[in-house]
DRENTORKOL-3810 file (N, C-alpha, C; in nm, 4 decimals):
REM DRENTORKOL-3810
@n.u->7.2135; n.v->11.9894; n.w->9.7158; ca.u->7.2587; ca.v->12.1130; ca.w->9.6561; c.u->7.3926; c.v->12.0927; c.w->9.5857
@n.u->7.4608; n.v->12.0144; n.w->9.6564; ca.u->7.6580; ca.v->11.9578; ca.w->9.5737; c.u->7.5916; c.v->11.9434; c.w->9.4250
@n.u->7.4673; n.v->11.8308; n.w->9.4189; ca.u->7.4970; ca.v->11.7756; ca.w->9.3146; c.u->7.4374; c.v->11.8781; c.w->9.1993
@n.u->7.3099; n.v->11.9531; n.w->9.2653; ca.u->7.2880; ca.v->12.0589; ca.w->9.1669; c.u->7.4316; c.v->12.1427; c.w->9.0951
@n.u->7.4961; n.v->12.1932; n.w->9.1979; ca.u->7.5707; ca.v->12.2905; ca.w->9.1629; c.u->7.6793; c.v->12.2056; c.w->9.0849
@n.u->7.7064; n.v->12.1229; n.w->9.1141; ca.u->7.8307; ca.v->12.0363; ca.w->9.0525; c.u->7.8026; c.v->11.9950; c.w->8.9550
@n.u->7.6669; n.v->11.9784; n.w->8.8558; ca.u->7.6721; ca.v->11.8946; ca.w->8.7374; c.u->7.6829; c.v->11.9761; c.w->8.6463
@n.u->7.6948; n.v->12.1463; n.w->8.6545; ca.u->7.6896; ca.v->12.2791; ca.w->8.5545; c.u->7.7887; c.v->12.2615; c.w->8.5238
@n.u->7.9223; n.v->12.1785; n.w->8.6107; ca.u->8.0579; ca.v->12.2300; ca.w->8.5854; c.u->8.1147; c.v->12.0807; c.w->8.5372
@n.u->8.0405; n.v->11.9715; n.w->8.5210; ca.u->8.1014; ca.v->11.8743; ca.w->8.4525; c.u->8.1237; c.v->11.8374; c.w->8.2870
@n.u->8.2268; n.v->11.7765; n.w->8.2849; ca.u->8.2771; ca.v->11.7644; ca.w->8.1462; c.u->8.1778; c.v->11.6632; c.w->8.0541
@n.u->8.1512; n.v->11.7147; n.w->7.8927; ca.u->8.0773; ca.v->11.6505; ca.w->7.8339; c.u->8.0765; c.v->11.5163; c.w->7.8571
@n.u->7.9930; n.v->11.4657; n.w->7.8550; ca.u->7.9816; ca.v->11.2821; ca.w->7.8843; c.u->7.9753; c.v->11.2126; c.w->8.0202
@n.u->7.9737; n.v->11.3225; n.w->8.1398; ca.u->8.0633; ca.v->11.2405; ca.w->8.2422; c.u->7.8834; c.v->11.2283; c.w->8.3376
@n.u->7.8635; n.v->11.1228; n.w->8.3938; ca.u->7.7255; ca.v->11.1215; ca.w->8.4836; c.u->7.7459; c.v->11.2473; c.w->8.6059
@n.u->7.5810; n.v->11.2523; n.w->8.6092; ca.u->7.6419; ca.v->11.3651; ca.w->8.7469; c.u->7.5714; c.v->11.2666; c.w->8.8537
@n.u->7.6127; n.v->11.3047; n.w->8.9546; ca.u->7.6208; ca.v->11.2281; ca.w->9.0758; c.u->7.4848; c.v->11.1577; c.w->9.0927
@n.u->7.3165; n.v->11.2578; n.w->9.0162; ca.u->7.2104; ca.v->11.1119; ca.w->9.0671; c.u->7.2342; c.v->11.0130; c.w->8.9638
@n.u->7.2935; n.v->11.0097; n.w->8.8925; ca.u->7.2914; ca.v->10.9473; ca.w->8.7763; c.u->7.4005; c.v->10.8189; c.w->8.7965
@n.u->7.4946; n.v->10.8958; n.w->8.8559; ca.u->7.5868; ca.v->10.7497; ca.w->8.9026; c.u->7.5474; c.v->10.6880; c.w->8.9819
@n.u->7.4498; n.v->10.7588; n.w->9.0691; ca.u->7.4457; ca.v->10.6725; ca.w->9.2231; c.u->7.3172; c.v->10.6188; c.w->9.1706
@n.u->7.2253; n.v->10.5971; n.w->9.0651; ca.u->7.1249; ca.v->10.4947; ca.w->9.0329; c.u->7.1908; c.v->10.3884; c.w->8.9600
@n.u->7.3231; n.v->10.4295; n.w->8.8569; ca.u->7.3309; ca.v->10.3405; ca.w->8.7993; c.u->7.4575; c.v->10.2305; c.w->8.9061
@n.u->7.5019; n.v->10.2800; n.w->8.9761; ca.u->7.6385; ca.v->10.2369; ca.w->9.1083; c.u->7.5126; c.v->10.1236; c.w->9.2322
@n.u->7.3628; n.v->10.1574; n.w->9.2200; ca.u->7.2838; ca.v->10.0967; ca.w->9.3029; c.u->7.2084; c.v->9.9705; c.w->9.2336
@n.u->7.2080; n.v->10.0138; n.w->9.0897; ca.u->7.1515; ca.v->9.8738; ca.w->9.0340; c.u->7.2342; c.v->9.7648; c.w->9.0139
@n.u->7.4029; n.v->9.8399; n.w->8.9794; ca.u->7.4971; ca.v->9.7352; ca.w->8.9335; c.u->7.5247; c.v->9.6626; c.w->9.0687
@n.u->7.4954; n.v->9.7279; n.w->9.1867; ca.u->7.5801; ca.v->9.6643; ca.w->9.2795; c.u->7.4549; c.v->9.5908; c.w->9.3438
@n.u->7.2965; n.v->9.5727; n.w->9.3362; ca.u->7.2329; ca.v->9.4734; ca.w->9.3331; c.u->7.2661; c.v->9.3726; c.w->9.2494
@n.u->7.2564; n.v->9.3875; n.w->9.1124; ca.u->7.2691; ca.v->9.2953; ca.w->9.0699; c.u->7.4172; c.v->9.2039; c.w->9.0618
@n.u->7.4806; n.v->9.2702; n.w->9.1093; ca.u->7.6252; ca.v->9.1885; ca.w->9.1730; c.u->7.6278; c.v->9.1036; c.w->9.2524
@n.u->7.5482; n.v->9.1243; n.w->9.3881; ca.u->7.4946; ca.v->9.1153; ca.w->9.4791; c.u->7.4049; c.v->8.9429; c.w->9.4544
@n.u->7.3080; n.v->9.0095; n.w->9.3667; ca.u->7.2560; ca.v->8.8685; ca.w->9.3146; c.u->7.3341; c.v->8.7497; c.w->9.2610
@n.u->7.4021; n.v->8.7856; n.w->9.1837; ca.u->7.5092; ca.v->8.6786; ca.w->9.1042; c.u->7.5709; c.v->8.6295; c.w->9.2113
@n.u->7.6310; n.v->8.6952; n.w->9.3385; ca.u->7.6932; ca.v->8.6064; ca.w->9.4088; c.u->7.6311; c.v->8.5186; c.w->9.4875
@n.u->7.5322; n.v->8.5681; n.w->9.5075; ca.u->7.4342; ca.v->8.4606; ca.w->9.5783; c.u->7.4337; c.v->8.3587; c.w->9.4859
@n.u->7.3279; n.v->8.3665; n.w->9.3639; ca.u->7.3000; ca.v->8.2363; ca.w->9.2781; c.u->7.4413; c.v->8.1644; c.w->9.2955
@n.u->7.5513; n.v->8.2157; n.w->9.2360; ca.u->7.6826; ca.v->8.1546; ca.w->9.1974; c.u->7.7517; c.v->8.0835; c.w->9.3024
@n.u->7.7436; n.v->8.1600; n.w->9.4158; ca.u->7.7768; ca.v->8.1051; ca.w->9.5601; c.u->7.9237; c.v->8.1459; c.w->9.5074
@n.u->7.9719; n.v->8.2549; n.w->9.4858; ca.u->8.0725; ca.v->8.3854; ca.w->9.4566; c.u->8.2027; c.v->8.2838; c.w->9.3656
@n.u->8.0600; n.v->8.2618; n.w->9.2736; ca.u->8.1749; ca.v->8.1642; ca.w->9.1371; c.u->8.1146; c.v->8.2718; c.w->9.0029
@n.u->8.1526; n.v->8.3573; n.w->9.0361; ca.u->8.1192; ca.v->8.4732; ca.w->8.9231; c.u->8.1609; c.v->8.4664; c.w->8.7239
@n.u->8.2412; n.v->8.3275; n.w->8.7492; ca.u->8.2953; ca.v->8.3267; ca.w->8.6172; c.u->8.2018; c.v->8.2166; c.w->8.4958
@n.u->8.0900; n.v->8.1481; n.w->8.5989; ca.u->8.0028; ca.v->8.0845; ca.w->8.5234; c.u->7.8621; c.v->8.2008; c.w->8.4929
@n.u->7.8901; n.v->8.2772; n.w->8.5136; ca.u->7.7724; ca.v->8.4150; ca.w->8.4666; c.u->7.8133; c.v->8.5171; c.w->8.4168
@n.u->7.9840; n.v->8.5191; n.w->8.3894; ca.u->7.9858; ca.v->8.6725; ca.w->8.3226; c.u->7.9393; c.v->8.6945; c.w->8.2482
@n.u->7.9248; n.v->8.6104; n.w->8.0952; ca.u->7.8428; ca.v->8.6766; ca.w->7.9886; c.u->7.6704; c.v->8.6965; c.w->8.0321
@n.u->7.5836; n.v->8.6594; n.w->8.0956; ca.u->7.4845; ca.v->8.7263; ca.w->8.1777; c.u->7.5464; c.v->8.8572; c.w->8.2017
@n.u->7.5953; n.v->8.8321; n.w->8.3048; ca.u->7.6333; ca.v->8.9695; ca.w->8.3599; c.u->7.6372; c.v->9.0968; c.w->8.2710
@n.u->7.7155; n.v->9.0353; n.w->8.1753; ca.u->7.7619; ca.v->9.1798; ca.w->8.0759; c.u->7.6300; c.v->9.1858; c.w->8.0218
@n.u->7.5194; n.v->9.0968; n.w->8.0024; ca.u->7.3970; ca.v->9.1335; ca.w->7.9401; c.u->7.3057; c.v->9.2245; c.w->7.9974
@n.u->7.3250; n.v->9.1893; n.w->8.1572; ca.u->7.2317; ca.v->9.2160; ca.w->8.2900; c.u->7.2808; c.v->9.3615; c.w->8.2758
@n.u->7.4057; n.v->9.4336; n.w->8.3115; ca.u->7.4562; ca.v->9.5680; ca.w->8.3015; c.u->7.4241; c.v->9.6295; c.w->8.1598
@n.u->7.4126; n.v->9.5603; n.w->8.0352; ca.u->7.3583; ca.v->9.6203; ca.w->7.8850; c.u->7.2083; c.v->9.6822; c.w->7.9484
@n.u->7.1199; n.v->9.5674; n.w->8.0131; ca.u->6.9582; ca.v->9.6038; ca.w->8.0535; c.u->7.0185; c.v->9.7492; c.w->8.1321
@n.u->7.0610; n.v->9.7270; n.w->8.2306; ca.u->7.0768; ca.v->9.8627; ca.w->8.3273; c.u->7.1043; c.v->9.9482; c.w->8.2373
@n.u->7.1695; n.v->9.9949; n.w->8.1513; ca.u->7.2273; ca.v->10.0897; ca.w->8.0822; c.u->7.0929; c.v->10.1219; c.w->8.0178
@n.u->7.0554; n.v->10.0278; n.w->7.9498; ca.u->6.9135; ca.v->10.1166; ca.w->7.8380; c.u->6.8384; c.v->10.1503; c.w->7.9120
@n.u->6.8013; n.v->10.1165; n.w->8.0203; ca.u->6.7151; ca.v->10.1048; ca.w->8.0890; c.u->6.7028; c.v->10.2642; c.w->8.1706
@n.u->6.9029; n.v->10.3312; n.w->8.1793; ca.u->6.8807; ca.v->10.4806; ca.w->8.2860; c.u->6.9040; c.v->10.5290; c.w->8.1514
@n.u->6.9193; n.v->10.4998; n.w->8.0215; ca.u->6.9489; ca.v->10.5892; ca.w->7.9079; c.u->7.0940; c.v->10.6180; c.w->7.8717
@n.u->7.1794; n.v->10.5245; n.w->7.9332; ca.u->7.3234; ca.v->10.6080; ca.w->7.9181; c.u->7.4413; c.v->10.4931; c.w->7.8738
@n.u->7.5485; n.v->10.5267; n.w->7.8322; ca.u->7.6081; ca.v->10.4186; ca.w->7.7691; c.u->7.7395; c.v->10.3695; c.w->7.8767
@n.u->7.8067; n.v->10.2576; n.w->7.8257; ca.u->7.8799; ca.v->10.2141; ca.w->7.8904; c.u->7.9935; c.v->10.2931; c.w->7.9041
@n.u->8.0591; n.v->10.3741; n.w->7.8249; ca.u->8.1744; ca.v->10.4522; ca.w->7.7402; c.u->8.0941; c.v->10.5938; c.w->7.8926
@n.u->8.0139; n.v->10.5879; n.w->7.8593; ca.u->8.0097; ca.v->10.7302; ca.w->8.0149; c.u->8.0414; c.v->10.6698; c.w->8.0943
@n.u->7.9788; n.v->10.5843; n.w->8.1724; ca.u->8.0060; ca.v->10.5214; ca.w->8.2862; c.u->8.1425; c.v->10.4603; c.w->8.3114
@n.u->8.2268; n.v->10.4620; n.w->8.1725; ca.u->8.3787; ca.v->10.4154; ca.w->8.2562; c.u->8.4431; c.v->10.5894; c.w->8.2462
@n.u->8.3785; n.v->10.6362; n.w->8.1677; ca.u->8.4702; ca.v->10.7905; ca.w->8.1560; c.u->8.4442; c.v->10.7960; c.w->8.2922
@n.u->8.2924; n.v->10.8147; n.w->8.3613; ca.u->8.2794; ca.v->10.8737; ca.w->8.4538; c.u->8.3332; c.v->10.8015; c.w->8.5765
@n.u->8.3392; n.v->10.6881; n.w->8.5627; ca.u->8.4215; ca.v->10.6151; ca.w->8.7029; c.u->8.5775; c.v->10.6939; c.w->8.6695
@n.u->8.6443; n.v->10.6717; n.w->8.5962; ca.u->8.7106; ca.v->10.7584; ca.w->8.5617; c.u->8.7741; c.v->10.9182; c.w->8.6618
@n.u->8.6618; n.v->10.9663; n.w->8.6180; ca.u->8.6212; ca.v->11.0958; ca.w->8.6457; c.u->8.6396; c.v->11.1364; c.w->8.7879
@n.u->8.5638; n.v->11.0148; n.w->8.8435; ca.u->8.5291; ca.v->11.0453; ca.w->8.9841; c.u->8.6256; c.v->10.9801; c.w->9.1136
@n.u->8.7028; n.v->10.8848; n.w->9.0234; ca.u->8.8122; ca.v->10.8586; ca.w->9.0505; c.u->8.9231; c.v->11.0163; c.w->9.0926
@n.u->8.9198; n.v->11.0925; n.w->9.0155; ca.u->9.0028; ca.v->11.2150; ca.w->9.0609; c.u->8.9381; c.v->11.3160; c.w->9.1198
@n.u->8.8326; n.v->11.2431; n.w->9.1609; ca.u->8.7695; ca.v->11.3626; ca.w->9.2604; c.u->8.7001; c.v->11.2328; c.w->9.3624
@n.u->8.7577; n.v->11.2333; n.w->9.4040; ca.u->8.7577; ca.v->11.1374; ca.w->9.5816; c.u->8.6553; c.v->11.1835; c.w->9.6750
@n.u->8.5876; n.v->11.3176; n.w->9.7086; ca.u->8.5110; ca.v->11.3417; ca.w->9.8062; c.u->8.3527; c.v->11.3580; c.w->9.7495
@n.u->8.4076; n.v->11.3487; n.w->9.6078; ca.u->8.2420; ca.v->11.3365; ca.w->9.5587; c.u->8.1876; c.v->11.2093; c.w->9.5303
@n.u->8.3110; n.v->11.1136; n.w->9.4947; ca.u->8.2837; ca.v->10.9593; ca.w->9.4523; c.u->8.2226; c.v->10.8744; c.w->9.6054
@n.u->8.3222; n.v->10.9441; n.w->9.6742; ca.u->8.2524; ca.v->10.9234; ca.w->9.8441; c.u->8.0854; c.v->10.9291; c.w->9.8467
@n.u->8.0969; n.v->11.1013; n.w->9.8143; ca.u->7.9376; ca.v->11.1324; ca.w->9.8246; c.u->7.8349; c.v->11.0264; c.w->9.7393
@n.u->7.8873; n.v->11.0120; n.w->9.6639; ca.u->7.8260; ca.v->10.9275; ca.w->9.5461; c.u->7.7748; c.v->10.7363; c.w->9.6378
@n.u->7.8874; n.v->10.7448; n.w->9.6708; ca.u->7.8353; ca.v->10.5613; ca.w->9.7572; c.u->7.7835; c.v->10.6190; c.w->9.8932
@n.u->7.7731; n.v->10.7216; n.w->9.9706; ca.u->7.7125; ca.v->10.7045; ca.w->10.0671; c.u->7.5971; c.v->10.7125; c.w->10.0432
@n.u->7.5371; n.v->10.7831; n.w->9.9067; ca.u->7.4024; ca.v->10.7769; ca.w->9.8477; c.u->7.3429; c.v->10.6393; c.w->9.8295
@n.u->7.4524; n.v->10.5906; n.w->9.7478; ca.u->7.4403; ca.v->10.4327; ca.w->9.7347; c.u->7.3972; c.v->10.3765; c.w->9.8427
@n.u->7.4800; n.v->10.3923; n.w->9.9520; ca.u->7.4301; ca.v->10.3281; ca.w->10.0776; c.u->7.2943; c.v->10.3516; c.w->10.1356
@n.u->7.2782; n.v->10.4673; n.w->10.1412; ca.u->7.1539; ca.v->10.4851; ca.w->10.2063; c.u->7.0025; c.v->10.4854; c.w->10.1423
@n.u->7.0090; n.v->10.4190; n.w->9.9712; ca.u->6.9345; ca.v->10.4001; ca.w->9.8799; c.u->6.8702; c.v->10.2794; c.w->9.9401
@n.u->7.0248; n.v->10.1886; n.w->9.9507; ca.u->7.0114; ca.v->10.0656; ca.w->9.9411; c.u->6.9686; c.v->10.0029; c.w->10.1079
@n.u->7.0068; n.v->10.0555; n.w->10.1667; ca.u->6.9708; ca.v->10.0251; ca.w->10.3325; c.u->6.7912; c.v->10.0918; c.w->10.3313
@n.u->6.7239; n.v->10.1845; n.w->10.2685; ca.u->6.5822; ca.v->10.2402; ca.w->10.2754; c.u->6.5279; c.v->10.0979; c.w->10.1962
@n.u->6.6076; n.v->10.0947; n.w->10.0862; ca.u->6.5669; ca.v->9.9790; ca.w->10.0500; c.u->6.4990; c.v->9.8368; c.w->10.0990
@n.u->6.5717; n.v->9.7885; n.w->10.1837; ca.u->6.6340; ca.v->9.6905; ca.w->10.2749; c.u->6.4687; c.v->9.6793; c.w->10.3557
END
């Protein structure tokens, strides 16, 4: 219900909370992955990386320029960015 009611009142551009917490669950798999392959030498894959996060982006429809507004965003609102990774969490643990 937060996130219903909360996305009427957000500012043009900014993700509303399912929207971060799909795109906050793919980036942080595929983070996840890189450190494995890399064995947490992340600097022989960044340009992947930045390709791998381009796929995620077309892929939920939304651009990079939201997703830093909206980290941004949610940065000044602390109990929703919360709400936002415990979603994450419990995506990713059903997952599991």
């Amino acid at each position: 219900m937060l996130v219903a009611c909360h996305s009427d009142k957000l500012p043009n551009g900014i993700l509303d909370q399912q929207q971060m917490t799909s795109f906050l669950r793919e980036a942080y798999l595929l983070e996840g992955y890189c450190a494995i392959e890399t064995r947490y030498n992340f600097d022989s894959l960044t340009p992947n990386m930045i390709y791998a996060y381009d796929d995620i982006l077309a892929a939920q429809g939304i651009t990079r320029e939201q997703v830093e507004a909206s980290l941004a965003y949610y940065a000044r609102h602390p109990e929703e960015y919360k709400a936002i990774h415990e979603a994450v969490a419990a995506e990713l643990e059903a997952q599991e």
